[in-house]
C-alpha positions in Angstrom: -57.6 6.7 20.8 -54.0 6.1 23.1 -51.2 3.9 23.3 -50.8 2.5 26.7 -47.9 4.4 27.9 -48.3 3.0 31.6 -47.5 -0.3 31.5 -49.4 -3.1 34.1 -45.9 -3.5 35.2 -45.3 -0.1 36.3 -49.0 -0.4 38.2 -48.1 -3.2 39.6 -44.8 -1.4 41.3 -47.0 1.5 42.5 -49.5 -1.1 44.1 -46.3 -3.0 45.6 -44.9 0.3 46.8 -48.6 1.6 48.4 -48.6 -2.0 50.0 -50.2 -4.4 48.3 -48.0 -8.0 49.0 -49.3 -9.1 45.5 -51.1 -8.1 42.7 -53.5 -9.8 39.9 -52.5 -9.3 36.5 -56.7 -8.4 36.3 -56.4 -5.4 38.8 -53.3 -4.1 37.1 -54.4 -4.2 33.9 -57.7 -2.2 35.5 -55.9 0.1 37.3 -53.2 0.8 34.3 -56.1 1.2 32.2 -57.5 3.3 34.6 -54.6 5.9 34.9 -54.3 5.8 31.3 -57.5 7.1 30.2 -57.7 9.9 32.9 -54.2 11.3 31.3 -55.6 10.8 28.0 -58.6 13.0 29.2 -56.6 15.7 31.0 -54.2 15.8 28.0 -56.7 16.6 25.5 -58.2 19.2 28.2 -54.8 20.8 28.2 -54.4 21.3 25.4 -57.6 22.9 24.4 -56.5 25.4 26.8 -53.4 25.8 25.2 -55.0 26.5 21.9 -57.4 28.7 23.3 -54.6 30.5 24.6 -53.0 31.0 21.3 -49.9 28.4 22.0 -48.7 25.7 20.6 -47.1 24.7 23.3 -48.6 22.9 26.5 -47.7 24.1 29.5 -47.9 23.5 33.5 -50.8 26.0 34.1 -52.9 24.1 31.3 -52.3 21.1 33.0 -53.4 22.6 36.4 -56.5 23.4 35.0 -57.4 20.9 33.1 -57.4 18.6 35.9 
C-alpha cells in the first residue's frame, strides 16, 4: 500500500490555518487519511503516464493529468 507521509499533525495545521479553533484527533486522522490516499491514487496515475510515455522519470505534465 503507502506510508503516511502527511502526518495528522500537519492536517491539523492546515485545519487551524483554514480556521478551525480546534481539531479532534478523529477528524485529523480522517482527513490525513484522506489526503493520503488521493496522492497515492494520483501518484500511481502519474506514473502510468509516465511509462506510457517511455520515461522513467515523472514529471509536472503527468501529474496534471493524472489528477
Amino acid at each position: 500500500m503507502y506510508s503516511m507521509p502527511i502526518t495528522t499533525l500537519t492536517v491539523k495545521r492546515i485545519l487551524k490555518d483554514a480556521g478551525a479553533e480546534r481539531v479532534s484527533d478523529d477528524a485529523a486522522e480522517e482527513l490525513a487519511d484522506m489526503v493520503n490516499r488521493m496522492a497515492f491514487s494520483t501518484a500511481k496515475k502519474a506514473v502510468k503516464l509516465a511509462a506510457h510515455a517511455k520515461r522513467k522519470t515523472v514529471k509536472k505534465i503527468d501529474i496534471e493529468l493524472a489528477k
